[in-house]
N, C-alpha and C positions, 0 to 999 in steps of 0.2 A: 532479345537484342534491341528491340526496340525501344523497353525502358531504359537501356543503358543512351542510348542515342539523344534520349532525350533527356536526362540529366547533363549528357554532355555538352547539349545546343544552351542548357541552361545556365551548365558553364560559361560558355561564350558569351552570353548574353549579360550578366553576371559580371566579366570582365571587362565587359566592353561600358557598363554603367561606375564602373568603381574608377573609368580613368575618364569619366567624362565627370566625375562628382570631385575626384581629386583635381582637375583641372581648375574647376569653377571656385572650389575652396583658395588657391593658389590665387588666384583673381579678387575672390571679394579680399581675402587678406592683403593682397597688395593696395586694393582701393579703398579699404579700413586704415594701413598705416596713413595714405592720403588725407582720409578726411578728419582722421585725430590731429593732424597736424593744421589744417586748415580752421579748426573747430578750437582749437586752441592760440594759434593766433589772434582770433577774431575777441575772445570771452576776455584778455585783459582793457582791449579797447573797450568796450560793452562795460565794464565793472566801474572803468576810467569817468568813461562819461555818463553813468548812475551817480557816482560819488560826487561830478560838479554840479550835475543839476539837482543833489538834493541840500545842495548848499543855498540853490536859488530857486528851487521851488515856490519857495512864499513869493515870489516876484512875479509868476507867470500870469501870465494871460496871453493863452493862444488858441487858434479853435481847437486843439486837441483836449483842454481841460472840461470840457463837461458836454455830455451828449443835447443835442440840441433838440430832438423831438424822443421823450420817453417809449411813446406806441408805438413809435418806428421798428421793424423786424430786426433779428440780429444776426449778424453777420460771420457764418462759423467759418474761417480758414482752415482746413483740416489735411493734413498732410501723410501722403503716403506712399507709396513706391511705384513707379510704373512696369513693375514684372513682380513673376511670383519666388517659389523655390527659397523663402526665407523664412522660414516656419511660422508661426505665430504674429509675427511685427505688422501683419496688414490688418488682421482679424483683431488684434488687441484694439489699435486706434481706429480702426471702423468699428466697431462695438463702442467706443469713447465718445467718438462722432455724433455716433445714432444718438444714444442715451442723450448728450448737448441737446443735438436738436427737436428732440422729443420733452427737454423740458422747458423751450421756447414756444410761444404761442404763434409766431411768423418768426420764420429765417430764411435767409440768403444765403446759400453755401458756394463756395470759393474752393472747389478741390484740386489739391495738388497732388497729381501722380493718376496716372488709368486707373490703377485696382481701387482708391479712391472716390474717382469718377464713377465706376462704372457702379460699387456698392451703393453708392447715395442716388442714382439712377435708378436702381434695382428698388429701392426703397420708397420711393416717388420725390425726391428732391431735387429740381432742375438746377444741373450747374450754370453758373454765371459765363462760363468761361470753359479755355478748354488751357489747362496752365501747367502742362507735364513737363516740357520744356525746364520749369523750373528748379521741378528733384531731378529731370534726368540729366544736366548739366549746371550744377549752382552756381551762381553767378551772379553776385552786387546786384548787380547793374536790371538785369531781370527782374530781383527781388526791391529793388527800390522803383520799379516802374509800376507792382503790384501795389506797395507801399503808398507811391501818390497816390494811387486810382481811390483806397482804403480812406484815407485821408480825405481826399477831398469829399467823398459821398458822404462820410461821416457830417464832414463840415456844411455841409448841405444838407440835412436831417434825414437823409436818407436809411440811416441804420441808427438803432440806440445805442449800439455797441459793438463792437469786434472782440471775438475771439479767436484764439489759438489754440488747435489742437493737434499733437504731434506727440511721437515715439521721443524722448529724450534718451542720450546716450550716459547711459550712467558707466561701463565697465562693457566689453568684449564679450561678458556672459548677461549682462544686466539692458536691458531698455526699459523704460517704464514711459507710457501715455500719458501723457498731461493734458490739462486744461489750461490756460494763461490766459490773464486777461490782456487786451493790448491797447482798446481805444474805450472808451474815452483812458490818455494816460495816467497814470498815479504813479506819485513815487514808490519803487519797490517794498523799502520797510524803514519804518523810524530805526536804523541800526545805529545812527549816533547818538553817545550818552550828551548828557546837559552839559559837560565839561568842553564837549566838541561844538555842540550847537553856540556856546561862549564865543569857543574862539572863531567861528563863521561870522560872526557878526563884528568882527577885527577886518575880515579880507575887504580889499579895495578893486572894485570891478570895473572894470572899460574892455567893452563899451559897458552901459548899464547893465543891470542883472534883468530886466524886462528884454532886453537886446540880443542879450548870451540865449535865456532861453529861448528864445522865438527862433532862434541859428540855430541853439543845439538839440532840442527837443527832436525836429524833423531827421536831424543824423542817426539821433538814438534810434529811434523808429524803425528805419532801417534796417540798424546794426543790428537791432535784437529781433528783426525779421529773420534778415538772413542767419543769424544764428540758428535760430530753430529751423529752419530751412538745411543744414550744415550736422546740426544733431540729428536730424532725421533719418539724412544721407548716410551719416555715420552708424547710425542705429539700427539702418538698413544691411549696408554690409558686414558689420556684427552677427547677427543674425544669420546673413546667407551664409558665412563663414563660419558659424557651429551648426549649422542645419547641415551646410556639406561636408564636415568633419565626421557630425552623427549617421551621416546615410553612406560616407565612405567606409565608416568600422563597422556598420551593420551590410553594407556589399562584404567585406572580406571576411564578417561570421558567417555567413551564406555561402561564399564562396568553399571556405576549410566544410562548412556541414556534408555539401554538395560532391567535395572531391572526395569527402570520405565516404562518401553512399554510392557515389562512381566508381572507386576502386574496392568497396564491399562486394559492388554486384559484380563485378569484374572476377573479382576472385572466385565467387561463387563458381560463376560461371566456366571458369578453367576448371573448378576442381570438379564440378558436374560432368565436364568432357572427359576427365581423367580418370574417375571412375567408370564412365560409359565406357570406355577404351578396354579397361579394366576386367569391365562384364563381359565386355565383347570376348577377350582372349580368353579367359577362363571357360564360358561356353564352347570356344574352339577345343 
């Protein structure tokens, strides 16, 4: 009786995690449709202002165009979640992380999110900061205050470089770690043919193109912070969203194995009494 007792309790136990995993899935899926919509918003402004400034690129000169001291340490941004329950998405870009800063000779790490924190910690690398605030509620405005801070140390020689490290949201089953580079800036890629770089050299700017960039360089900055700040987010709930889909249909294969070893033993059991019943009269 007491084996059945305790399949039972394991039943219970059992049902009680399959509607706490169903819940959570219901949750990150609500805040996954959230942040594709947020995440997609943001990436035609982003594409917008790539496309003007690689019209004026040749024009610039701003401190973000060339690192000012080469020895200077480098600067890894690395971004991650601040809870767990999302299978692999913290471990992918904390192994990303590490590897970055393991093949710098000095760095300065800038983690976004506790689980973050706490791995580059565990590893001996003091955070600058304590910056959860920022995946755990994204937000411009947050993300362009980290943006100055970036910027200006840059501009000050204080780092050779920035980088970006983050889960990118490719697909609801897909995240992939990237590496980005962010400061000093460069244009993304020569992607216009010669026939377009032609007609750039037709457009008539005002204010000047030295002007535009030195405005729009610092916007982009930003924008493609908070982007990847936003993919992150999104690549986060992605994740908890098929971690608790997987651990809901593995509670309810556990659950059918369970009820059917419960009412094996069960059966047993009755027909054990039934024959004892059985012995019994036949001896009478």
């Amino acid at each position: 009786m007491s084996a059945l007792n305790e399949i039972k309790e394991r039943i219970g136990s059992v049902r009680s995690t399959l509607k706490i995993t169903s819940a959570m899935k219901l949750v990150a899926s609500s805040k996954l449709h959230k942040a594709e919509m947020a995440i997609e918003a943001v990436r035609p402004y982003e594409r917008t202002l790539e496309d003007i400034l690689s019209v004026i690129d040749s024009y610039r000169s701003d401190e973000d165009a060339a690192p000012k001291s080469a020895d200077a340490p480098v600067a890894v941004v690395a971004i991650a979640s601040n809870s767990s329950l999302c299978g692999a998405f913290n471990s992918n870009v904390i192994r990303k992380a590490l590897e970055v800063c393991g093949e710098c000779s000095a760095v300065r790490v800038f983690p976004i999110g506790r689980r973050m924190a706490e791995a580059m910690n565990k590893a001996g690398y003091a955070a600058e900061a304590d910056y959860s605030e920022i995946i755990g509620k994204p937000d411009y405005y947050r993300s362009r205050t980290l943006v100055r801070e970036l910027r200006r140390r840059f501009a000050a020689g204080e780092f050779s470089r920035v980088v970006l490290v983050y889960n990118r949201y490719v697909s609801s089953s897909s995240q992939v770690p990237v590496v980005e580079p962010y400061l000093p800036y460069e244009k993304i890629s020569d992607k216009f043919s010669e026939e377009q770089k032609a007609l750039n050299e037709d457009f008539i700017f005002e204010p000047d193109p030295a002007t535009l960039a030195a405005r729009l360089i610092p916007y982009l900055l930003a924008m493609k912070f908070h982007a990847a700040v936003l993919d992150s987010a999104a690549a986060e709930h992605a994740a908890r969203t098929v971690a608790m889909q997987t651990a809901s249909e593995n509670a309810e294969r556990l659950l059918l194995e369970l009820t059917l070893e419960y009412n094996k033993g069960r059966q047993e059991k009755i027909t054990s009494e039934i024959l004892d019943l059985e012995s019994g009269e036949g001896g009478a």
